[in-house]
Each structure stands twice: as structure tokens, then as C-alpha cells.
C-alpha positions in Angstrom: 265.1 193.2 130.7 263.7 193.2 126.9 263.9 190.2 124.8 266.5 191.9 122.2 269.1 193.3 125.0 268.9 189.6 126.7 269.3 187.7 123.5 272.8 190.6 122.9 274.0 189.9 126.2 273.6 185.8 125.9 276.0 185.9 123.2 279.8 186.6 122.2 278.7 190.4 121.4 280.6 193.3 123.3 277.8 195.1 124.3 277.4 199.2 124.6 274.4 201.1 125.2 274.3 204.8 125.7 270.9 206.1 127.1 269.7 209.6 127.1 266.7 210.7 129.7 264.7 213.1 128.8 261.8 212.2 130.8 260.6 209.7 133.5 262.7 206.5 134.4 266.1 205.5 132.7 266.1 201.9 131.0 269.1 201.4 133.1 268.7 201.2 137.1 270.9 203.1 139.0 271.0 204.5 142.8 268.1 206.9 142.8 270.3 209.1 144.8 272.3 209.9 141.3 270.8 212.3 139.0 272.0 212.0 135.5 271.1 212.7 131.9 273.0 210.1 130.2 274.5 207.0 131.1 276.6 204.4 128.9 276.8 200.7 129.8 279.6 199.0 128.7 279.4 194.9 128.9 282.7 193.1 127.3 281.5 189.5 126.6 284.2 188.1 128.8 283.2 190.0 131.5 279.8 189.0 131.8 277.3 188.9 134.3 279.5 192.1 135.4 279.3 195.7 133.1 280.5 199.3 133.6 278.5 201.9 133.6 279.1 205.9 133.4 276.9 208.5 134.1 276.9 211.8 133.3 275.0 215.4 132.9 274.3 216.6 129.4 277.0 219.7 130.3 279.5 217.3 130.9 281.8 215.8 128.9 281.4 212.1 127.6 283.7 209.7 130.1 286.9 208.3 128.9 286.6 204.4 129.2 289.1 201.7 128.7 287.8 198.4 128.4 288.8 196.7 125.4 286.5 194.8 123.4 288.0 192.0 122.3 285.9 189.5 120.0 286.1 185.5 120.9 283.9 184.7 118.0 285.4 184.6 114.0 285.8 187.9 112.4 283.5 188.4 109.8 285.0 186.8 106.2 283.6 188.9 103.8 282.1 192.6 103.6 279.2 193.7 104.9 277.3 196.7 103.6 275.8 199.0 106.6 272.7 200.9 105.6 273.0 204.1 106.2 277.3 203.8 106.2 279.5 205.4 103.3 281.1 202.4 102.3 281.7 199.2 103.4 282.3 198.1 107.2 284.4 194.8 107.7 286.2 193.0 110.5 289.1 191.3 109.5 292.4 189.2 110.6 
């Protein structure tokens, strides 16, 4: 697992990670009986060591998915400017 994803998944972050394959092996393991383009893995943080995960073919429409991310950490007090955003993105009460 790289270094990045296991430092994510060690703490209070929901985790979602949508991977495309256009060639050789996806990042995410699945049965090699399934053939898919895409897949999304969804980890809540209070879910953890357990995650969801969808897969799906590029002519097929992107799964529906109802886990609710819920944050156990403190929102974020003041805004924070996204690079790349039109405005400002902030979490609040």
C-alpha cells in the first residue's frame, strides 16, 4: 500500500478513491474474475479496516452509494482557499 494512502487511512479522514484502468493492473485488488474499467473505494473512518468498493465499465453509469461520511474530528474554523476552486471551501458547525 503506498505511504500517502496508509497515512489517509490511519487517520479520522473519510476516504474515496476512484481509479480508472487504462492499462495493466488496477491499484485496487479485486477478484481477477471481474473485469472492470473503473472502480471507487469508499472507506468511512468509522468503518475502518472494512471499505466498499464499486466497480464498473466505462459504458456504465457511476453507482449510486450511500454511506455517509460523517467527520469525528473538529470542523475546520476558518476558510481555506482550494487551488484551483472558485471561491472559498469551508466546513463549518
Amino acid at each position: 500500500m503506498p505511504k500517502k494512502r496508509q497515512h489517509i487511512l490511519s487517520s479520522y479522514t473519510n476516504f474515496v478513491e476512484i481509479d480508472l484502468l487504462r492499462q495493466g493492473n488496477s491499484m485496487i485488488t479485486l477478484n481477477q474474475n471481474i473485469e472492470h474499467d473503473y472502480c471507487i473505494l469508499v472507506s468511512p473512518n468509522n468503518q475502518r479496516p472494512q471499505a466498499h468498493l464499486y466497480a464498473f465499465n466505462i459504458q456504465d453509469m457511476i453507482p449510486v452509494f450511500t454511506e455517509k461520511l460523517r467527520f469525528k474530528a473538529s470542523p475546520l474554523k476558518e476558510k481555506k482557499a482550494v487551488k484551483g476552486w472558485r471561491g472559498n471551501l469551508a466546513i463549518s458547525n
